[in-house]
C-alpha positions as CSV (number, residue, x, y, z in Angstrom):
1,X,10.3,20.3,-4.6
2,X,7.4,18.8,-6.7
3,X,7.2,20.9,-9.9
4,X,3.5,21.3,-12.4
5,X,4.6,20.9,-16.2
6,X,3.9,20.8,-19.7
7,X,6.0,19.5,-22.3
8,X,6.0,18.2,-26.0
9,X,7.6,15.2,-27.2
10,X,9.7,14.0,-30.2
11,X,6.5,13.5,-32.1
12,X,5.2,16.2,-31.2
13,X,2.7,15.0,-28.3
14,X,1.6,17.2,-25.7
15,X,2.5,16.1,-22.1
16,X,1.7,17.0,-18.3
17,X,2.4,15.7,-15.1
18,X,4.1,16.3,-11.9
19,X,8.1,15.7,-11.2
20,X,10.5,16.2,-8.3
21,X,13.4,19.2,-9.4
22,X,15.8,21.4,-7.9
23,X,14.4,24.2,-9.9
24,X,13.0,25.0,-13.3
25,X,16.3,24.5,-15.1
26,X,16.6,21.3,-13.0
27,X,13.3,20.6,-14.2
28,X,14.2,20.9,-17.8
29,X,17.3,18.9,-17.8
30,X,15.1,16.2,-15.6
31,X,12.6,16.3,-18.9
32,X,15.4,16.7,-21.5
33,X,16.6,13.1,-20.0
34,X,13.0,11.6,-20.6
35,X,13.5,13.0,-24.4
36,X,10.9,15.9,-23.5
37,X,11.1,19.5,-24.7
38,X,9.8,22.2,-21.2
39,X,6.5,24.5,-22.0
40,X,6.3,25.7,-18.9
41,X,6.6,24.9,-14.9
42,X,5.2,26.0,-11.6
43,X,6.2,24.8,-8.0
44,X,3.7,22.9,-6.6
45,X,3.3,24.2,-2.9
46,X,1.7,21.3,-1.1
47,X,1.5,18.2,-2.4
48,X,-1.4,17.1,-0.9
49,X,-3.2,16.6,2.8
50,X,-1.3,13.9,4.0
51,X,2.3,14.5,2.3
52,X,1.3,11.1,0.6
53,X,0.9,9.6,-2.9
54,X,-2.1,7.6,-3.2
55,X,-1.7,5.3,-6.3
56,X,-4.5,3.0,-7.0
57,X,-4.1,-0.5,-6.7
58,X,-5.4,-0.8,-10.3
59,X,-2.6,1.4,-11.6
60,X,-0.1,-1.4,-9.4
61,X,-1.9,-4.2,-10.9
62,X,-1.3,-3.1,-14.5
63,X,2.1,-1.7,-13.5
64,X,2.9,-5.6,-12.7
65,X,1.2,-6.9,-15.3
66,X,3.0,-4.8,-18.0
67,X,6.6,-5.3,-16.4
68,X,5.7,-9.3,-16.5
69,X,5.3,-9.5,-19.8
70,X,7.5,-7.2,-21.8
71,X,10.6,-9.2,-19.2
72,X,9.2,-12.1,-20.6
73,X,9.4,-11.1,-24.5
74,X,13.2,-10.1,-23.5
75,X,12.4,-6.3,-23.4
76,X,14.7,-4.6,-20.8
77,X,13.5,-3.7,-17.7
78,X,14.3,0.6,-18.8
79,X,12.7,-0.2,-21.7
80,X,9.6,-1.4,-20.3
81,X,9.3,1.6,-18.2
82,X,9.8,4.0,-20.7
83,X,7.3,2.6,-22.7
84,X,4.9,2.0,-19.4
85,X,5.4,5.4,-18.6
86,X,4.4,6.7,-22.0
87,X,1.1,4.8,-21.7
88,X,-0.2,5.9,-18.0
89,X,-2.7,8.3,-17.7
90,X,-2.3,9.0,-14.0
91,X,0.2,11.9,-13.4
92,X,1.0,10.8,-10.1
93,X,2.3,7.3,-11.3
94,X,3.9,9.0,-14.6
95,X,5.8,10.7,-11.8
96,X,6.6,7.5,-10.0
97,X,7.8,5.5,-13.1
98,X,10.0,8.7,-14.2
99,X,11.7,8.4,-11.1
100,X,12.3,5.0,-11.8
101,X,13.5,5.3,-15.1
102,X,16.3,8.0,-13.7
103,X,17.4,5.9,-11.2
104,X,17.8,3.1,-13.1
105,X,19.3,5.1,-15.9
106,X,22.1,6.5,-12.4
107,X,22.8,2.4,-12.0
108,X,20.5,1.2,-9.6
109,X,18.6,-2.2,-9.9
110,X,14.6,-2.2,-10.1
111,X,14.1,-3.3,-6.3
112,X,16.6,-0.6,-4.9
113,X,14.9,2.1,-7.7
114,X,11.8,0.6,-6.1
115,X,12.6,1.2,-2.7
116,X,13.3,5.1,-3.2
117,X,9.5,5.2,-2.7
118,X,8.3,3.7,0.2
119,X,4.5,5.9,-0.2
120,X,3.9,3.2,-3.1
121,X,6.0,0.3,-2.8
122,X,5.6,-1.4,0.2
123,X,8.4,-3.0,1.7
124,X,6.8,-7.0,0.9
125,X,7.0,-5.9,-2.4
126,X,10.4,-4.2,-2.8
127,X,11.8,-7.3,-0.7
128,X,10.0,-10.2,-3.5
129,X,11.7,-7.9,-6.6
130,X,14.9,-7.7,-4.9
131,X,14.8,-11.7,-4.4
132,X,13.4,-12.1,-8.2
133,X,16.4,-10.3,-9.2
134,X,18.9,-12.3,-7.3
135,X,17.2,-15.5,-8.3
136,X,16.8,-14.5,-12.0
137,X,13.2,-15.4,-12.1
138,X,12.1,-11.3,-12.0
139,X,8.8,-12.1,-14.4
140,X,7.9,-15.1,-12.4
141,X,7.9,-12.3,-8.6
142,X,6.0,-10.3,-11.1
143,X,3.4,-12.2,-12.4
144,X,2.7,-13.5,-8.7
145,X,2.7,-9.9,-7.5
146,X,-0.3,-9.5,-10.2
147,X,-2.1,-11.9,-8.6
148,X,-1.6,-11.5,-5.6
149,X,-2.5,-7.3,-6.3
150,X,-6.0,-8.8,-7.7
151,X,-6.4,-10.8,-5.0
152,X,-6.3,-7.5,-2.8
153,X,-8.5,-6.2,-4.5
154,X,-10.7,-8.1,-4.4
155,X,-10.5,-9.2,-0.9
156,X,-11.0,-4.9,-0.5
157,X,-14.2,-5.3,-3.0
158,X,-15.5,-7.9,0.0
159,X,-15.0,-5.5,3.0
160,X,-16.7,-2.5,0.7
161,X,-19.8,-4.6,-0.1
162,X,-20.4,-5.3,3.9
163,X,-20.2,-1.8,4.5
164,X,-22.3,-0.2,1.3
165,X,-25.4,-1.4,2.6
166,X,-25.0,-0.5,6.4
167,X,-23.6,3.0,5.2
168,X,-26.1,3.2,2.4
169,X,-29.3,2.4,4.4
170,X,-27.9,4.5,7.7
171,X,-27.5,7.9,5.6
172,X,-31.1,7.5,4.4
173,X,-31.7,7.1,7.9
174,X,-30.2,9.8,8.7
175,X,-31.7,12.1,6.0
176,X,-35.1,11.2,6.4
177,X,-34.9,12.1,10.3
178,X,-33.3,15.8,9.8
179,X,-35.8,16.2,7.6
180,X,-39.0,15.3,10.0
181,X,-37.3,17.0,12.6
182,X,-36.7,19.9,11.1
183,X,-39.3,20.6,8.4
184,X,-42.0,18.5,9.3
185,X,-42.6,18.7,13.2
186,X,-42.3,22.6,13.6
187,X,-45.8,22.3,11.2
188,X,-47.2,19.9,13.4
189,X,-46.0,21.5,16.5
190,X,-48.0,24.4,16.7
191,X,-51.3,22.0,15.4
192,X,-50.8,19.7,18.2
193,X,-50.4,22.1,20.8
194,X,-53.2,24.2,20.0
195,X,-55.6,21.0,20.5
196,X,-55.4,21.9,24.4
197,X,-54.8,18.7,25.8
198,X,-51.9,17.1,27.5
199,X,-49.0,15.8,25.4
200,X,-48.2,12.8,25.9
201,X,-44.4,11.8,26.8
202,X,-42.9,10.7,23.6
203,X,-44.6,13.4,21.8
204,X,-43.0,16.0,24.3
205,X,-39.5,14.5,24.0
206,X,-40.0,14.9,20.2
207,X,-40.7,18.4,20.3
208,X,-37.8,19.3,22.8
209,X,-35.8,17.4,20.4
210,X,-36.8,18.6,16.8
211,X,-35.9,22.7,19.2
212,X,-32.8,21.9,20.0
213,X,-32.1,20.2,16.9
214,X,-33.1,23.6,14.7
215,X,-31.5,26.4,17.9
216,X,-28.3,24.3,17.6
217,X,-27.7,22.5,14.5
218,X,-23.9,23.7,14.4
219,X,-23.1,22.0,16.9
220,X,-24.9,18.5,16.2
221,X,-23.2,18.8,12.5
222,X,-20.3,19.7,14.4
223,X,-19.3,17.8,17.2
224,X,-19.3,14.6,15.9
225,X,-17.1,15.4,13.0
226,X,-15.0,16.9,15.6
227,X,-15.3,13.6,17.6
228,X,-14.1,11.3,14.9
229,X,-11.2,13.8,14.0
230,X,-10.0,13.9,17.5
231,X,-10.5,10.1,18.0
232,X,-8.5,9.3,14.9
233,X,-5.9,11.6,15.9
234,X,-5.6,9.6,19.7
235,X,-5.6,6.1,18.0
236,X,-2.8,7.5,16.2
237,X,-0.3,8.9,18.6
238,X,-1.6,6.5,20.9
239,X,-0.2,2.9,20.7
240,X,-2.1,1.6,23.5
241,X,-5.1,3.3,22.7
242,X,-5.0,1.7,19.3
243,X,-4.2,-1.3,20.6
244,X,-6.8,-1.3,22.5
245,X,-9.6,-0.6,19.3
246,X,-7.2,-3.6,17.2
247,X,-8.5,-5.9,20.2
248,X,-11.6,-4.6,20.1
249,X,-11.9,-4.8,16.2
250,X,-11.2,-8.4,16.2
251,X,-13.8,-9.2,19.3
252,X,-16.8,-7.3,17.5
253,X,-19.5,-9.5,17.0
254,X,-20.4,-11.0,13.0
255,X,-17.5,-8.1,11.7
256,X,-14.5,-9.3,14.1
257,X,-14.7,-12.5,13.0
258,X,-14.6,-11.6,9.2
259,X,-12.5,-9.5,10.0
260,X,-10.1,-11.4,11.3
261,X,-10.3,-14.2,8.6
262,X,-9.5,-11.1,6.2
263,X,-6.4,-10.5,8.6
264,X,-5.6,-14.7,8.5
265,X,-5.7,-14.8,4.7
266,X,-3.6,-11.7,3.7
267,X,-1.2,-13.0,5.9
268,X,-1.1,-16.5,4.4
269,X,-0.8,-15.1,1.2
270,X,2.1,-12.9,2.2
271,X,3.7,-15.7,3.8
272,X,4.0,-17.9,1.3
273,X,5.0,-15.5,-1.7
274,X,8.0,-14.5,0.3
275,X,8.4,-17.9,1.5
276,X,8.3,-19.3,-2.4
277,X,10.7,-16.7,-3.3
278,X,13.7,-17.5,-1.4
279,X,13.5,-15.7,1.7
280,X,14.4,-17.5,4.6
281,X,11.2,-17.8,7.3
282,X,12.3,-15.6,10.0
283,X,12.7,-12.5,7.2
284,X,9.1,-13.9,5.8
285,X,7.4,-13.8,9.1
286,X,9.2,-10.1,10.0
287,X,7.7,-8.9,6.6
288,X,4.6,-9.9,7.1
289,X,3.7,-7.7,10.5
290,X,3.6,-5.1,8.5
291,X,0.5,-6.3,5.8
292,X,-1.5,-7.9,8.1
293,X,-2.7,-4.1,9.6
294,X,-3.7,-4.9,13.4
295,X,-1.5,-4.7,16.0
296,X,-2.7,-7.6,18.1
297,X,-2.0,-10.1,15.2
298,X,1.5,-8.3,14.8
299,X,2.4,-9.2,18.0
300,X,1.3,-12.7,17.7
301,X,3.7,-13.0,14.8
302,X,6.4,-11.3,16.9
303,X,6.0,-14.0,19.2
304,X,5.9,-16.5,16.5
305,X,9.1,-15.2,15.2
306,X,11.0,-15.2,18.6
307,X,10.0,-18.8,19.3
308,X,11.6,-20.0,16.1
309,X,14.5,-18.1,16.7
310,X,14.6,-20.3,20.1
311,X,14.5,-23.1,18.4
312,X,10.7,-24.1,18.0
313,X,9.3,-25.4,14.4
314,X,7.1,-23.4,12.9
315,X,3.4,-25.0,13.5
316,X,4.6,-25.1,17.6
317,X,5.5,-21.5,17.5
318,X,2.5,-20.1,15.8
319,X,0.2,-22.7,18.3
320,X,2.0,-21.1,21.2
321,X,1.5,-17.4,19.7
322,X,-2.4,-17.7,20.9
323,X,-4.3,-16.3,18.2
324,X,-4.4,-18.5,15.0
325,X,-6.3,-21.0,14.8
326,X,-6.1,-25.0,14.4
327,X,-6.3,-24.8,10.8
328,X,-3.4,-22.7,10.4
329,X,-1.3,-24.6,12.6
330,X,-2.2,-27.9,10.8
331,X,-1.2,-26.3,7.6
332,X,2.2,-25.2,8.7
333,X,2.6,-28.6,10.2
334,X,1.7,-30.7,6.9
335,X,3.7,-28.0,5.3
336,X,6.5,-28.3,7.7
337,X,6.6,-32.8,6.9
338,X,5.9,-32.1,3.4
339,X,8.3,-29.1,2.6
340,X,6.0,-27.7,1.2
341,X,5.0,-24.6,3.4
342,X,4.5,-22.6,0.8
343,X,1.5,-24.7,-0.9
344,X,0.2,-25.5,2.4
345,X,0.3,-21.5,3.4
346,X,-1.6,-20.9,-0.4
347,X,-4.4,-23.5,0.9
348,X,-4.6,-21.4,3.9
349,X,-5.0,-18.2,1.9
350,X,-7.4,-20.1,-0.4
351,X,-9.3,-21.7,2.3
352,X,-10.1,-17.9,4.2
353,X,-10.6,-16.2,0.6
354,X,-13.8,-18.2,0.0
355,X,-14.6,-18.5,3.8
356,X,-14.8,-14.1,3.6
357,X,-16.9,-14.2,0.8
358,X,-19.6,-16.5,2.4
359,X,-19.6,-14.7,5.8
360,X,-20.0,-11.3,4.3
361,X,-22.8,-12.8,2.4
362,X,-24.8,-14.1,5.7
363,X,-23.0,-11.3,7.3
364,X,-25.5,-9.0,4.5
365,X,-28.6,-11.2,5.4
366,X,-28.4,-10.9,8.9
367,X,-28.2,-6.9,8.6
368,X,-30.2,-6.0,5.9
369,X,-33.4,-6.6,8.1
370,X,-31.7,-5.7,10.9
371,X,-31.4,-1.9,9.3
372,X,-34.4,-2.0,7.9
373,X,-36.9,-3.0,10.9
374,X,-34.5,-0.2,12.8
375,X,-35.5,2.7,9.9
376,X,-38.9,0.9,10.7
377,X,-39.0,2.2,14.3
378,X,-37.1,5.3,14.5
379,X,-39.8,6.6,11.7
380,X,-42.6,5.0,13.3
381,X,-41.8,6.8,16.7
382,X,-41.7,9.9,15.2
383,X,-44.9,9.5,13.0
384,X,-46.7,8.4,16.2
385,X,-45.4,11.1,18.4
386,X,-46.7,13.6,16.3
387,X,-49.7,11.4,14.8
388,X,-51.4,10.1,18.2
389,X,-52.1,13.4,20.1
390,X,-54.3,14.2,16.6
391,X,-55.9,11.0,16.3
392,X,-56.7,11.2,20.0
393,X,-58.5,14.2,19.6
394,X,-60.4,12.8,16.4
395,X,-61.5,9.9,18.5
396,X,-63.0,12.7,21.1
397,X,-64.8,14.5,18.9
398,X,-66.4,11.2,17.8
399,X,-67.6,10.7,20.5
């Protein structure tokens, strides 16, 4: 059970986190080990929605980072820890690196300490530690899992700036239109009607509209949160279903196809870290199904994987798979002549990096108007629903 506590150090520092224990006197032996002295401690119930630890990827990166460096100054690996965990201001990650120092403290090397916590540690990463470790180049893994970390994020900064503006410029959308509906057209409504002349169509559909909208606004706040609950719920305890949406991801028109080179580039990467670090290809490729995060690509790599097991080279097996295209497969086979796959694979990764960040710049000026001259109608609609009746009846009266 996860366990609430405060506790004082050897100097006399105050300290609070969160920590896996029996019970409180497991608790305080648990502390007593990390040279802590018990305050107090109170069972944390639920840990959170999802039973899951979300540790930033900054908090990785510097976790990396910090290990790199201290290994190479000749600090131990508990050492390092101890004095990581010391440093770390997020309580969830204190917790993580605690449990680390424990196990490693109970015999148990970094990768296998490493792999007691799948919810942060993926398995690429536990995997290139555990190959560090038997190739005695632990700081070199390290320093290659920083960058690659960075890289991550900012490939993740890429995808957030195509969908800021979109999400941006849609909620102001959005806002502006509740707001007409339901503030401004009751006001008019009663005006416009009391003019005594026919309304035209639009106008009418407005007005049926803004009622509805203001008799049953529960349900049109409602339903669709209800909708995208219940669709994310089928996508996931339906594999075909989701599937299905992967497909459809990939096939969407100006996103699928950034989308996929986001897909194509992670997986290089991947690739050729694992491949770099000793692991034989087959165990690279099997690794990498589970970074790449769509289940049409992981299927293209299971097919990759089972043709080289036949007996295919690499750059024929990933052409026959279907879905990568001719300059991957020239890569692997220039890395394939040259032995160096793993170069060739870092090319690949390079080559997609700066491909994203150019298509999610057009990708921005091809949507930006787009959003815009949409806001453009939706509010002109409305204003002239509600605007024409009145300035037909000003023309009348002109007359």
């Amino acid at each position: 059970m996860l366990f609430d506590y405060r506790a004082v150090s050897i100097d006399g520092r105050k300290v609070h986190g969160r920590i896996d224990a029996i019970n409180i006197i497991d608790l305080e032996m648990r502390l007593k080990r990390m040279e802590l002295d018990l305050i107090s401690g109170k069972r944390v119930e639920q840990r959170n929605v999802f039973g899951r630890r979300r540790i930033p990827r900054p908090e990785l990166i510097n976790f990396c980072f910090h290990l790199d460096q201290l290994t190479r100054a000749g600090v131990t690996i508990l050492e390092s820890l101890i004095d990581l965990r010391d440093s770390l201001e997020h309580p969830a990650f204190r917790e993580v690196i605690a449990s680390l120092i424990e196990s490693i403290e109970g015999g148990l090397t970094l990768s296998q300490a490493l792999a007691q916590h799948p919810d942060v540690f993926n398995p690429v990463f536990i995997n290139l530690v555990r190959a560090g470790e038997m190739s005695g180049q632990l700081p070199e893994v390290l320093a290659g899992q920083t960058h690659a970390l960075k890289w991550e994020d900012e490939l993740a900064s890429h995808t957030k700036k195509l969908l800021i503006y979109p999400t941006l410029v849609g909620s102001v959308v959005i806002i502006a239109t509740l707001f007409l509906m339901i503030y401004m057209v009751p006001q008019l409504k009663l005006f416009v009607r009391n003019m005594g002349q026919a309304l035209p169509l639009q106008t009418q559909i407005l007005f049926f509209l803004s009622d509805q909208l203001i008799a049953y606004w529960y349900l049109f706040l409602g339903i669709p949160i209800l909708a995208l609950a219940g669709a994310y719920l089928l996508i996931r305890t339906n594999p075909l279903l989701r599937m299905r949406i992967d497909d459809l991801k990939l096939k969407l028109p100006i996103v699928g196809n950034i989308l996929k080179k986001i897909i194509l580039s992670r997986f290089a990467n991947t690739f050729a870290m694992l491949y770099a670090s000793g692991i034989p290809i087959l165990e690279s490729i099997r690794m990498t199904q589970s970074v790449v995060g769509n289940i049409i690509v992981q299927q293209a790599l299971q097919r990759a994987e089972q043709a080289i097991r036949e007996g295919r080279n690499v750059a024929a097996a990933f052409h026959d798979a279907g879905l990568f295209p001719p300059l991957v497969v020239r890569m692997l086979r220039v890395g394939e002549s040259t032995g160096g796959l793993d170069k060739a694979l870092q090319n690949v990764s390079y080559f997609y990096n700066r491909d994203v960040r150019e298509s999610v710049e057009k990708a921005q000026a091809l949507i930006e108007p787009g959003l815009t001259l949409f806001m453009g109608c939706l509010l002109g609609w409305i204003m002239l629903s509600v605007l024409g009746p009145v300035y037909d009846v000003i023309s009348k009266i002109k007359t």
